[in-house]
Backbone bond lengths (Angstrom), bond angles and torsions (degrees), N, CA, C in turn:
res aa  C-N    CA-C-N  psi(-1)  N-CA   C-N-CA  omega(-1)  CA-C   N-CA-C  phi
1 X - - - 1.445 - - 1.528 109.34 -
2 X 1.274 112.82 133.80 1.749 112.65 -177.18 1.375 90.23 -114.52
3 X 1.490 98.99 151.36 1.398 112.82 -154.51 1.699 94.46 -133.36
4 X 1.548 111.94 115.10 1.736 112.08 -162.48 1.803 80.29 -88.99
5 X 1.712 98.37 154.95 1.309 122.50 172.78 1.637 111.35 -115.49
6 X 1.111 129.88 116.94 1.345 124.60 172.81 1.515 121.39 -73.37
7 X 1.333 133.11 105.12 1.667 125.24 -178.27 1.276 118.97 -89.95
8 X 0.729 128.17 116.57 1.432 159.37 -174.34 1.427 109.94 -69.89
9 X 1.136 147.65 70.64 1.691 135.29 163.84 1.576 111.66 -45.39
10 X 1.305 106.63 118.74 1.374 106.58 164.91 1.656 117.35 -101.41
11 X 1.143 130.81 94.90 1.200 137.85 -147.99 2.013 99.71 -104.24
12 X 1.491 112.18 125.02 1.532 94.74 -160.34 2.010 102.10 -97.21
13 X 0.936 93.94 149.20 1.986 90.94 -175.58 1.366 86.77 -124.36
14 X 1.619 102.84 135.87 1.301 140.88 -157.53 1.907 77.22 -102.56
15 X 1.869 91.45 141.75 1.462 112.41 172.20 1.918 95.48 -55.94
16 X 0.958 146.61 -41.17 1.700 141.43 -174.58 1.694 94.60 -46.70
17 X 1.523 100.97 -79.57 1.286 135.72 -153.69 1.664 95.01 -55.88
18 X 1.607 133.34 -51.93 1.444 124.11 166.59 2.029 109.90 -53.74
19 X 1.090 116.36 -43.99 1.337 109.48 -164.57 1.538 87.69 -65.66
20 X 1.690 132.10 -58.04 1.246 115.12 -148.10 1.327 105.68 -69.72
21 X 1.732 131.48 -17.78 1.578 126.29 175.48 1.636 118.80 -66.88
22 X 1.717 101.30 -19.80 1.252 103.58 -171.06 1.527 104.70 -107.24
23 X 1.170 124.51 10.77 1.453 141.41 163.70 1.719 119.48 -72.06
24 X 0.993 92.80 165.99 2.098 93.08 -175.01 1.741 96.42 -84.67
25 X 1.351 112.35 162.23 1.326 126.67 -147.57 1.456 94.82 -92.36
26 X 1.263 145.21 170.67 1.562 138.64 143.45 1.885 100.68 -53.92
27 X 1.705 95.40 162.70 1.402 96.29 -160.10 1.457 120.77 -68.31
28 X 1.883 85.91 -35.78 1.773 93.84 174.22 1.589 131.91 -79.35
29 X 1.529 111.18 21.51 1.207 133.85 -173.65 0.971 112.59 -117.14
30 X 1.792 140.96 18.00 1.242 127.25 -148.51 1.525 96.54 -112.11
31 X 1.277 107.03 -176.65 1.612 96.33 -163.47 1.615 102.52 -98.74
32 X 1.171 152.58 125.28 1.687 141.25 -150.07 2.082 79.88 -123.39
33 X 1.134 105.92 112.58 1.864 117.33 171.52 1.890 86.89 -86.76
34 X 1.575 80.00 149.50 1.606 113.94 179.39 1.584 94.31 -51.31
35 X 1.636 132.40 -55.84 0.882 133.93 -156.68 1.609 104.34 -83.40
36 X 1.102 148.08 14.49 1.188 164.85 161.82 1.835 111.60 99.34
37 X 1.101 124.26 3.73 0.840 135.48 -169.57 2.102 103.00 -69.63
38 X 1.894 114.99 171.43 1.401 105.90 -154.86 1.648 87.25 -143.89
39 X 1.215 104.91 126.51 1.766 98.98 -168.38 1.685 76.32 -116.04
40 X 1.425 107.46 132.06 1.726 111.36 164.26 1.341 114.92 -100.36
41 X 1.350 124.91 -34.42 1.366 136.92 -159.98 1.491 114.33 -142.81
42 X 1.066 123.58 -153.68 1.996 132.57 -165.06 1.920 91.46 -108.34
43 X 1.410 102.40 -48.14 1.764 85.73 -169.52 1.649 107.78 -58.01
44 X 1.331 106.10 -58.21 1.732 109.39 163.24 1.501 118.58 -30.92
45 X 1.059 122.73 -59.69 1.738 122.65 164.07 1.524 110.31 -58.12
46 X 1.297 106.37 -28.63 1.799 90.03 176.85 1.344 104.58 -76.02
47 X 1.114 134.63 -44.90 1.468 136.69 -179.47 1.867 122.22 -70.63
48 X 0.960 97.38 -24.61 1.732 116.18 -179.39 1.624 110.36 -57.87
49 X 1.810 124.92 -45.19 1.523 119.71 -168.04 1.812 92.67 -67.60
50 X 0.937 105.01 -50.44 1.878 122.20 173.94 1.878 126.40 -19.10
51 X 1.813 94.62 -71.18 0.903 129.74 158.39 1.861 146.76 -45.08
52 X 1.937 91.96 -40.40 1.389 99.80 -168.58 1.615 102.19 -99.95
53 X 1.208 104.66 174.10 1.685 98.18 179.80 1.532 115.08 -90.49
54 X 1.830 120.15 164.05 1.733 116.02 -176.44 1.595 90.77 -32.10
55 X 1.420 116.67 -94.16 1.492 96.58 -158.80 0.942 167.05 -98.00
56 X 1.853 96.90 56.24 1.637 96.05 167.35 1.929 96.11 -104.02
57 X 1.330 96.01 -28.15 1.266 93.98 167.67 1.817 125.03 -40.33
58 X 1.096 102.11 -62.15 2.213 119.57 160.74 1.522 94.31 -41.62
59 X 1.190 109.63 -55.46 1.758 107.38 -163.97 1.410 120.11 -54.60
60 X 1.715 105.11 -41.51 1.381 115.14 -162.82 1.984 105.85 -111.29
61 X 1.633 100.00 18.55 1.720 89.30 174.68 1.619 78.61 -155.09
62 X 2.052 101.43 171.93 0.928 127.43 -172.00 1.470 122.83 105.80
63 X 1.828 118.10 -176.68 1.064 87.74 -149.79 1.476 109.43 -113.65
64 X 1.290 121.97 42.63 1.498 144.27 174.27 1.798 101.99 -118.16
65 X 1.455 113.53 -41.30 1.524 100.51 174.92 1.547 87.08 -133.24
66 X 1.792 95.87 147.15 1.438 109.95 162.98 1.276 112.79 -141.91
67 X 1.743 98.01 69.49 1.626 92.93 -174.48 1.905 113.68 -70.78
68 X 1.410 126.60 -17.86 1.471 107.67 170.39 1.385 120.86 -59.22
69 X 1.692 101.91 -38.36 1.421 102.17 179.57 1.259 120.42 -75.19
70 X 1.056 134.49 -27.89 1.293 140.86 151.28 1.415 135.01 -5.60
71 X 1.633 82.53 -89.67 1.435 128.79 164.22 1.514 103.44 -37.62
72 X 1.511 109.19 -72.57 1.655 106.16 174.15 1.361 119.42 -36.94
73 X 1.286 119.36 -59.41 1.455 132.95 -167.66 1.418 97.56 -61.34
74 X 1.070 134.58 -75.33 1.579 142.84 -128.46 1.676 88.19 -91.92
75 X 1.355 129.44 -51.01 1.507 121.44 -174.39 1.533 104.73 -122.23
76 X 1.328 159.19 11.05 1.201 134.55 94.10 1.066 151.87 -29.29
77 X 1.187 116.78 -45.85 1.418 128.69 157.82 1.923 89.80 101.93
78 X 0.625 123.50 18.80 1.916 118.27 176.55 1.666 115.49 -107.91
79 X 1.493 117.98 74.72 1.082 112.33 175.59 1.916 116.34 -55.69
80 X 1.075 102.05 -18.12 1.512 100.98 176.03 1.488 116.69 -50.36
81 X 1.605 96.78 -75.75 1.455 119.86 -174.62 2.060 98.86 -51.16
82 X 1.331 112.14 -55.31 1.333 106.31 -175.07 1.701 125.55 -43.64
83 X 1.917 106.12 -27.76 1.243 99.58 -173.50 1.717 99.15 -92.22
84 X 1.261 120.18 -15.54 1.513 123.09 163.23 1.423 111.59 -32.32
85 X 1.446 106.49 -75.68 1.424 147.79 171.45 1.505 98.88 -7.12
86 X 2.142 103.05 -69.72 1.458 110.02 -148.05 1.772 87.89 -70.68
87 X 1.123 113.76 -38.90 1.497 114.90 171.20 1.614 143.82 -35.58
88 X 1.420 89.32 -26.96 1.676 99.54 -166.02 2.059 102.11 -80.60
89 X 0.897 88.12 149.56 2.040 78.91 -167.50 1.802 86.66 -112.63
90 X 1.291 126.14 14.22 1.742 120.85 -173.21 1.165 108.86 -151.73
91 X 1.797 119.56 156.54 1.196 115.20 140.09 1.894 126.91 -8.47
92 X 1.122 91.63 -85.40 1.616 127.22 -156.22 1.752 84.17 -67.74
93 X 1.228 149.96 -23.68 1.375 131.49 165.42 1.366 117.81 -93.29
94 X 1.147 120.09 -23.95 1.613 127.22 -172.43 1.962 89.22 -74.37
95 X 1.554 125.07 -35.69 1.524 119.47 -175.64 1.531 101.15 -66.93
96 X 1.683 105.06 -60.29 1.221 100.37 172.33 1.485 145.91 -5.62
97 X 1.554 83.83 -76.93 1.508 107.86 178.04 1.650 118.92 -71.33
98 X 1.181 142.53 3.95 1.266 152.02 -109.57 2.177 81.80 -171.68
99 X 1.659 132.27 -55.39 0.971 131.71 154.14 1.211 134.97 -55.37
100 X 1.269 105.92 -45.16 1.644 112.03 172.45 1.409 97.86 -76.12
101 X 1.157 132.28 -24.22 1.740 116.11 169.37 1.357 117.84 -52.70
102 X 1.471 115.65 -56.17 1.481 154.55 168.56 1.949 92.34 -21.31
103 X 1.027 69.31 -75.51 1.703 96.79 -158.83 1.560 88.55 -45.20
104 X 1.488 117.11 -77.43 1.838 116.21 179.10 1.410 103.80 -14.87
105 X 1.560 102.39 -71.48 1.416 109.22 -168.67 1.608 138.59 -41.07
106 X 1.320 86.00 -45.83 1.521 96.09 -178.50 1.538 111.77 -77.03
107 X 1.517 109.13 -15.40 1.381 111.59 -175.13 1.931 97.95 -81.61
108 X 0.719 123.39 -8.80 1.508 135.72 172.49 1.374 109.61 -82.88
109 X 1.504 134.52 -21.20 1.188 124.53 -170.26 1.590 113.02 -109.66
């Protein structure tokens, strides 16, 4: 019987490197929602799946577009939270996951 091991990267984030993920974005980086709405930062994305209606929510997740995860990855800089992101199948997990980031983070600063 072979027995799979899951590895875990523990990757360490420097008090700089948490404040600047949890900081507002440069301007031309900001997140522009279908519904016109303006995500600058992670607390705004934590509050945004909550906030917006079914479809910009449909519009802006799933598994043909993943602009939160994206967005996280490519101009956040948090591959963590981003693969959370592609993960969450709801509202109510995509905030989740997006809080418990929060929360890491700030406990770093």
């Amino acid at each position: 019987m072979v027995k799979l091991v899951k590895i875990v990267k523990m990757v360490k984030i420097s008090k700089e490197e948490a404040s600047r993920r949890l900081g507002h974005v440069p301007d031309e980086k900001r997140f522009w929602c279908h519904d016109g709405g303006l995500l600058k930062n992670l607390r705004e994305l934590g509050r945004a799946p909550n906030d917006m209606g079914d479809e910009t929510f449909r519009y802006h997740s799933g598994e043909e577009r993943n602009d939160f995860c994206n967005w996280v990855r490519d101009v956040v800089g948090d591959e963590k939270l981003a693969r959370d992101l592609s993960k969450a199948g709801s509202r109510s997990q995509a905030s989740q996951a997006v809080a418990q980031r929060i929360a890491f983070l700030e406990s770093k600063t």
